[in-house]
N, C-alpha and C positions, 0 to 999 in steps of 0.2 A: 256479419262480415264488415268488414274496416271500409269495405269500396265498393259501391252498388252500381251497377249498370240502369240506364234508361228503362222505362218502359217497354216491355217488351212488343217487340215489331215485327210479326210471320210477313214473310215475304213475298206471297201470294195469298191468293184467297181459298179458303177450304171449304170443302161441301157442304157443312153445315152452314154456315152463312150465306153461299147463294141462294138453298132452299127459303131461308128465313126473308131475304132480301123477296123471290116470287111470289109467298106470300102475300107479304104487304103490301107488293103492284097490285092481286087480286081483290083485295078488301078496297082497294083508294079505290079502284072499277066499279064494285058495285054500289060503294055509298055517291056516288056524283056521277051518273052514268050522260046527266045536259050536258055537264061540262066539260065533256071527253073532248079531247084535242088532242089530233095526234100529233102535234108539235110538242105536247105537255108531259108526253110521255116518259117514263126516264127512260133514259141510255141502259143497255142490256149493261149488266156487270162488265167489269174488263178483269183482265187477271192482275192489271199493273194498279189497281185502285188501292187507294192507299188508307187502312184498316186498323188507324194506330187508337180508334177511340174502344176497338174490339178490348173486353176484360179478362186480364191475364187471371192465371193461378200463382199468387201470392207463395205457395207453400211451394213452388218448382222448382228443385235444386237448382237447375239451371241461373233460374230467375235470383232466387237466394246470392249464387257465385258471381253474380253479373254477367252470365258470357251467354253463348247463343248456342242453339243447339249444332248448329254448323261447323263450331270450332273444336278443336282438340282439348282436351281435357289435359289439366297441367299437370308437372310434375311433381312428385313428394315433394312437400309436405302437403300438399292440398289433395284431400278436402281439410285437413287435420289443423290445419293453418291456413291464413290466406296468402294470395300469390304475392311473391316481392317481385314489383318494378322495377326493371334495372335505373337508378339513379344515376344524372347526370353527376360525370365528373368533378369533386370539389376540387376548387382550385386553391392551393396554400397561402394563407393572410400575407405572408411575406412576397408573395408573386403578386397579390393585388395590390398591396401599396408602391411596388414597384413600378405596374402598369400606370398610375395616376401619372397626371400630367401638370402640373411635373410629381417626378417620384419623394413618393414620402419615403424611402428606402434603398436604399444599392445590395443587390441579390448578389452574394459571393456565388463564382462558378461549382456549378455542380460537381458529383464526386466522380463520374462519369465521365467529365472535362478531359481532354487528351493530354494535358502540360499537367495535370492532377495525376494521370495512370503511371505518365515517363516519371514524376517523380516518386511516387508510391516506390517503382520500382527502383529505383538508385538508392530509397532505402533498405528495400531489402536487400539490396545487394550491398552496402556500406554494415549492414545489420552481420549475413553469413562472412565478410571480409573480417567483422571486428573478433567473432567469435575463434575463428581462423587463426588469427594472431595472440588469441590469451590460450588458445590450445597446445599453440606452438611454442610460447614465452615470449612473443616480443609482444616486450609492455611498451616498447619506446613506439614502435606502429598499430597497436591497438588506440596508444593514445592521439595519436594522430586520427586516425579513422572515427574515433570516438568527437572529437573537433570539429570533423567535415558531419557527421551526425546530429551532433547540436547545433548546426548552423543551418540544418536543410528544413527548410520551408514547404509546406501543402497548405493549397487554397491561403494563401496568407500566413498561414497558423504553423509557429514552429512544432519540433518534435514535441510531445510529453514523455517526461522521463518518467513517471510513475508507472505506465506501461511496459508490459513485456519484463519487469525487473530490472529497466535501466540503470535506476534510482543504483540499486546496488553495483550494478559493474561499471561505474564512474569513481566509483570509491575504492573499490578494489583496481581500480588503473593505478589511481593514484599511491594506495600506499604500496604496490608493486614495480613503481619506475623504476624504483632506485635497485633490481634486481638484474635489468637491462645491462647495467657496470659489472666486469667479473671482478669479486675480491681477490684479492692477492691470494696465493695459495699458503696453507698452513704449515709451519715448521712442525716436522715431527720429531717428538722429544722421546728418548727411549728413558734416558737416566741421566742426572745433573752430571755425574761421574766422566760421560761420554763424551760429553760437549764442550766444544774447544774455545777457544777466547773471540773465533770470528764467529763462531752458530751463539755465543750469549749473546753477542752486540747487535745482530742479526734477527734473535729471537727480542730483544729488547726494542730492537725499532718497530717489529710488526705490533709489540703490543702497545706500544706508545703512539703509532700510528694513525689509533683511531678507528681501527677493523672493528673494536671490540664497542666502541660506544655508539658509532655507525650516526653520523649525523645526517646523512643522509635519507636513513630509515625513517630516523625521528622529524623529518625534514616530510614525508612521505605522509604520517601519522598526521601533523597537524594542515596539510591542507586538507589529508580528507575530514576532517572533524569541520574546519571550515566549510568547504563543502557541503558537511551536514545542515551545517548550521544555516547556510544561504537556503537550501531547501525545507528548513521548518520555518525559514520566515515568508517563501514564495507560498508555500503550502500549508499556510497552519490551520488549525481546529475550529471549524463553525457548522453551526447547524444544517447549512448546507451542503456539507464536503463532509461530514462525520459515515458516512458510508463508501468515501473514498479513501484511497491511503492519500493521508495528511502526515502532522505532526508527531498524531500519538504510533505511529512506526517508524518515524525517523529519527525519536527520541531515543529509542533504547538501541538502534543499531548505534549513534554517537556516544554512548554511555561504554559500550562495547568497545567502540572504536580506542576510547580514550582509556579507558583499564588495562586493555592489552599493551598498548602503548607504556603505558608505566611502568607495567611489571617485566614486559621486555625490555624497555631500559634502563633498570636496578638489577635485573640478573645478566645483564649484560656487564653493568659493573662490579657485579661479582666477581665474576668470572673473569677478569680484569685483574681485579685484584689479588684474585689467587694467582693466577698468573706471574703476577708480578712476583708476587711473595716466591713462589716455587724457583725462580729464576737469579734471587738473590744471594748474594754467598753468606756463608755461617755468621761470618760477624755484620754486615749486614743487618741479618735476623733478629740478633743479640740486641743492636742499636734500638732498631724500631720495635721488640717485643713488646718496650713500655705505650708504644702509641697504638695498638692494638686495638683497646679495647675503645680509644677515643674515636678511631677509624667507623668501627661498628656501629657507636653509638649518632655518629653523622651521617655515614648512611643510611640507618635505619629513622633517622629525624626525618633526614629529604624524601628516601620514599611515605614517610607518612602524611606530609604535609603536602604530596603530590597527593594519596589520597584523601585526606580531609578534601583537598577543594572539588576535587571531582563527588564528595559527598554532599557538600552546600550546595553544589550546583542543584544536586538531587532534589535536594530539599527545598530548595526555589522554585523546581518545576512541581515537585508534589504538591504544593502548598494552595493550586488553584485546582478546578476542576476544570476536564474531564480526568484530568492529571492521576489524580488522589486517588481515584479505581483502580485505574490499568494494574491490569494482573504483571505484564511480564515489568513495567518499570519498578512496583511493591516488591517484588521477588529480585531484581536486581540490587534494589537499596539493600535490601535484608541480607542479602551473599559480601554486599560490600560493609556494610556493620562487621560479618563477620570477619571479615579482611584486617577491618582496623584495629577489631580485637586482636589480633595476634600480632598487628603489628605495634600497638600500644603493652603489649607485655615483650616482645621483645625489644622495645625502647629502655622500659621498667627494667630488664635482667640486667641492658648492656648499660646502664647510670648506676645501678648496685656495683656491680664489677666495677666500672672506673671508681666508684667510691670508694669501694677495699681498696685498690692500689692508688689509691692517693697516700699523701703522707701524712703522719698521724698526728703532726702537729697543723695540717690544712684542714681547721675544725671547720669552717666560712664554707670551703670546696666541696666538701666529703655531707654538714648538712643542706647543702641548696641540692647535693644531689638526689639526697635519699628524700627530699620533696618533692623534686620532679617526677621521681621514681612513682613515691603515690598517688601525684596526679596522673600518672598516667595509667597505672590500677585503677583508681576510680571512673576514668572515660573509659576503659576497657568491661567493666561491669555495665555502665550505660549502657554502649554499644552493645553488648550481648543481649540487653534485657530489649531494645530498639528491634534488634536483628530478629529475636526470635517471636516478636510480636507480628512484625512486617510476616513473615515464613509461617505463622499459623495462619493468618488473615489470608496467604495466599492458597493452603491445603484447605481450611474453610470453603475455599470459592471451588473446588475441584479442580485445581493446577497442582502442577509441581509433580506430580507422577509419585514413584516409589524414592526415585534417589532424595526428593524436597522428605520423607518419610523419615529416612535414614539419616538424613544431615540433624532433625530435630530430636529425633530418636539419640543421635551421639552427644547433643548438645544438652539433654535433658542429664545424663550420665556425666557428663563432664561437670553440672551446676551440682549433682548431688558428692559427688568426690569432695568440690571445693567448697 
């Protein structure tokens, strides 16, 4: 056993040992019977004589457990185990250096603190108020509420936004403000036929307006990428935090944030654009038929060079580790590879076309075109060969499900045509 009790101690005197004690008064009698004195006698036994040189049995469970036979017999686990003593309270290293004198430490109030519980609760009640308000659509009092939540303080220590998915509906306030403002309502067009000289000049301000390119959207888009961006430098990637959400998940919602943004505002000028066009009269049409294809080929320059940078960025971040793993950032560069391929051949289509309609004595015009044409075939083959490497490395690792399947399944089809 771990803990032995004393020698053991019966607490009175038992019959075998009185006998043995009247004994040996009868033998010391008759070997010295001159020297008898009844002064010299001993003293008759008492029951309270104290009998601790008596020898124990060694092998006595009792004796074994350390306890007496007096006492109650413990609880399981014993005999199977020995007994646990309840151990003195340990007291927390940070409450003992605060007891020195003077304190090696200042003890933050516990969480149990009263001005801790009132404000526990003011967040959750600032927490059901915000959700309350994105349920309902007002982003303009969400983001208010959202405000008074990132300012509120426990024990010292502001909110964490990583918690509860804050992180996320700070970003969605953001590029939802500008919904708060009603657009202007849309003219409806049945037939150019119908529409009289005050609904074209009418329909021509709303599209001139600005309804249609929404600066304010795009005003929306780039704080929250900002935003992103403040939180992968408050929370980035180390060895310590690599089991917390960090970087490597704020990365790819930014990557997100800012493709959507692109492609929402290129098809926003599209759609513009036709507009416009459908709203012009015949001659008109006739005038700008010839700048058509220049139209095309500048918009489709500017959205590709909004994507290229949004690809370097990629490629910036992939370039260190833990970067270079992450499955969903691999899988996003490779959807965006494919992006640029098609927007590098329809660059290629819309500089062939403006080369035919140039004029046949603009030899200088018509070949710078059809070289730009083939640079931008040959970065359209990179990009595929890039794309579809990234998108197996990702099916390799067991992501990407059936549709990552299909996309490389079409793309292998599409290399064998061309």
């Amino acid at each position: 056993m771990a803990v032995y009790a004393p020698v053991y101690k019966p607490r009175g005197p038992t019959p075998g040992s009185l006998a043995h004690e009247a004994k040996k008064r009868k033998r010391g009698q008759r070997d010295s019977p001159a020297q008898h004195d009844p002064s010299d006698s001993p003293e008759p036994a008492s029951p309270l004589r104290d009998l601790s040189s008596h020898p124990v049995n060694s092998t006595d469970p009792y004796f074994v457990a350390g306890l007496s036979r007096q006492d109650n017999l413990p609880l399981f686990p014993f005999p199977h185990a020995p007994v646990k003593t309840p151990s003195a309270p340990k007291i927390p290293l940070v409450d003992e250096l605060a007891a020195l004198n003077p304190p090696l430490l200042s003890v933050a109030p516990r969480k149990d603190d009263g001005n801790a519980s009132l404000k526990q609760r003011h967040l959750d009640n600032l927490t059901a108020i915000l959700h309350q308000c994105m349920l309902r659509g007002d982003w303009q009092g969400a983001s208010r509420v959202w405000g008074l939540l990132v300012r509120t303080e426990i024990n010292g220590r502001g909110v964490d936004l990583r918690q509860h998915g804050r992180w996320g509906i700070g970003a969605e306030i953001l590029m939802q403000r500008s919904k708060a403002q009603e657009p202007p309502p849309e003219l409806e067009i049945t037939s150019l036929e119908d529409l009289t000289l005050d609904d074209q000049d009418a329909a021509d301000r709303a599209v001139h307006k600005g309804t249609a390119s929404s600066p304010e959207r795009d005003e929306g888009f780039a704080l929250a990428r900002s935003y992103y961006e403040r939180l992968i430098l408050q929370y980035p990637h180390t060895p310590r935090t690599q089991r917390t959400i960090n970087a490597t998940v704020f990365y790819p919602a930014l990557f997100n944030v800012w493709i959507y943004e692109v492609q929402g505002r290129h098809g926003r000028n599209r759609v513009q654009t036709s507009k416009r066009r459908s709203l012009d009269s015949v001659d008109a049409e006739r005038e700008i038929g010839t700048s058509v294809g220049s139209d095309t080929a500048t918009s489709t320059q500017t959205e590709l060079n909004d994507a290229l940078a949004i690809a370097h960025r990629m490629d910036e971040v992939l370039a260190s580790p833990p970067y270079d793993s992450s499955i969903p950032l691999l899988q996003l560069r490779g959807m965006i590879g494919l992006w640029l391929v098609d927007l590098h051949d329809d660059a290629a289509k819309a500089l062939r076309s403006l080369s035919a309609e140039r004029d046949e004595g603009d030899f200088d015009g018509r070949h710078e075109a059809r070289l730009d044409s083939d640079r931008h075939l040959a970065a359209a083959r990179k990009e595929r060969e890039r794309g579809v490497a990234l998108l197996r490395k990702v099916r390799d690792a067991g992501s990407g499900g059936t549709e990552l399947g299909r996309v490389l399944s079409g793309l292998g089809e599409a290399q064998g045509m061309t």
